[in-house]
C-alpha positions in Angstrom: 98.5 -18.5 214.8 98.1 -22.0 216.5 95.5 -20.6 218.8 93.8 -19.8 215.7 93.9 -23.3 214.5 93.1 -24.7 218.1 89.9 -22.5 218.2 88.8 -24.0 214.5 89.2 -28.0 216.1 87.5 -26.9 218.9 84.5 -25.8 217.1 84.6 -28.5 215.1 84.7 -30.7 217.7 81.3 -29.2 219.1 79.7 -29.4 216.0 80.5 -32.4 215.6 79.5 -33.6 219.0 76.0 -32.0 218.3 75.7 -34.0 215.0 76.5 -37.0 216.6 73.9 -36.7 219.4 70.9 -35.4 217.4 71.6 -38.3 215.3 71.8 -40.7 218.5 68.4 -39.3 219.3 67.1 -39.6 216.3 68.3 -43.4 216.4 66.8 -43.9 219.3 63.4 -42.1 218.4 63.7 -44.7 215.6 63.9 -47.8 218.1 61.2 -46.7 220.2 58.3 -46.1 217.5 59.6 -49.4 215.9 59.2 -51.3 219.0 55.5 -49.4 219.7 54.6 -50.3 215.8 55.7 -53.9 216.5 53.8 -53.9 220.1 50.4 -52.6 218.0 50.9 -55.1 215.6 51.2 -58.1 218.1 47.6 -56.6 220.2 45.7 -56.8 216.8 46.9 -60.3 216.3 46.3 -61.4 219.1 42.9 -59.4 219.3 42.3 -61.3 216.0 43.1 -64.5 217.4 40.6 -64.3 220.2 37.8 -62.8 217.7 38.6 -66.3 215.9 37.4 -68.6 219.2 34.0 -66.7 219.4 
């Protein structure tokens, strides 16, 4: 019966391996878009600020 038991961590184990790096990736995915919504932001201020010496 301990194999039994063994067999149950180790899928559970996997699962939760697979959880844990979708939600990494998701995390990251997160991160990038930030950083490119922050980056878009800075271009039209700055594209603002130049509009402003003309």
């Amino acid at each position: 019966m301990p194999t039994a038991e063994s067999e149950a961590k180790v899928k559970t184990k996997v699962r939760f391996e697979e959880l844990l790096k979708t939600h990494s990736d998701l995390m990251r995915e997160k991160k990038k878009l930030k950083k490119k919504l922050v980056r878009s932001e800075e271009n039209i201020s700055n594209q603002e600020k130049s509009m402003a010496v003309w």
